[in-house]
C-alpha positions in Angstrom: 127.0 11.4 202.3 126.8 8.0 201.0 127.9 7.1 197.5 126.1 6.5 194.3 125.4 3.3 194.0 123.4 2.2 191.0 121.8 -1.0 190.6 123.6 -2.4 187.9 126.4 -2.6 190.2 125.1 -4.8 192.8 125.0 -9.0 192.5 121.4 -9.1 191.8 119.5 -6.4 190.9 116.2 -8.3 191.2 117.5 -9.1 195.0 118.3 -5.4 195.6 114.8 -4.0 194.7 112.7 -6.4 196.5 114.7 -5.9 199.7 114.1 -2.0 198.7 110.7 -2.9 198.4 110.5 -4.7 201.9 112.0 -2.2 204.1 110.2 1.1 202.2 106.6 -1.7 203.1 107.8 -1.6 206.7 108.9 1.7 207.0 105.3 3.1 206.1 103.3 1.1 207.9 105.2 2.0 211.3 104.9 5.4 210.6 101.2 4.9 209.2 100.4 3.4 212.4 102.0 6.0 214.0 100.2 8.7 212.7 96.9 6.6 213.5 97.9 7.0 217.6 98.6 10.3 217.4 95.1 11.2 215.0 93.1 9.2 218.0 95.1 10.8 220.9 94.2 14.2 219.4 90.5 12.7 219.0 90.4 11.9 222.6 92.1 14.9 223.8 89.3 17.1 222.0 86.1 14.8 222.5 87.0 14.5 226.2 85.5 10.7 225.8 85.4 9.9 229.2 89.3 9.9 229.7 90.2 12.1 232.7 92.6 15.1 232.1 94.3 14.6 235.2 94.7 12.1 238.4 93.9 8.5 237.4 96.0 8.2 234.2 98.1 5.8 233.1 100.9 6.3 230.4 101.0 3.6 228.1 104.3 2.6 226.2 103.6 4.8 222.7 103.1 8.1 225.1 98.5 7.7 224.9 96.9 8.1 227.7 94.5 5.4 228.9 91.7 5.8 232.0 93.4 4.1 235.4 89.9 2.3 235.8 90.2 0.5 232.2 92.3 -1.7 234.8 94.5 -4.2 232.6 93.1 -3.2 229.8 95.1 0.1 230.0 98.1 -1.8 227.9 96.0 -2.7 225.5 95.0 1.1 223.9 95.2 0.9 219.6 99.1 1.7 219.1 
């Protein structure tokens, strides 16, 4: 467990909370966007929109599935 640290003990307070600002910013739009890829993987998993549920499939980084015949646009699916 870490320890208390308030942040009236650190150099600059002002510093602190803008770096806390920052990385909490970061932190929610990675997991924001996140949650967007898996919302429109579920969309395409249901709609059946043209993506095949087996054979031609390509895996893209993020775990999505994109059509073999999108080609080079395959690594390009909304992460």
């Amino acid at each position: 467990m870490m320890p208390h640290v308030s942040l009236e003990q650190l150099p600059e307070p002002w510093l602190a909370m803008i770096c806390i600002r920052v990385v909490g910013q970061r932190v929610l739009a990675v997991w924001w966007r996140y949650k967007a890829a898996r919302v429109q993987a579920q969309y395409w998993h249901r709609a059946g929109s043209g993506r095949p549920k087996g054979g031609g499939q390509v895996a893209t980084a993020d775990g999505l599935y994109a059509s073999a015949a999108e080609g080079a646009g395959a690594a390009n699916v909304v992460h």
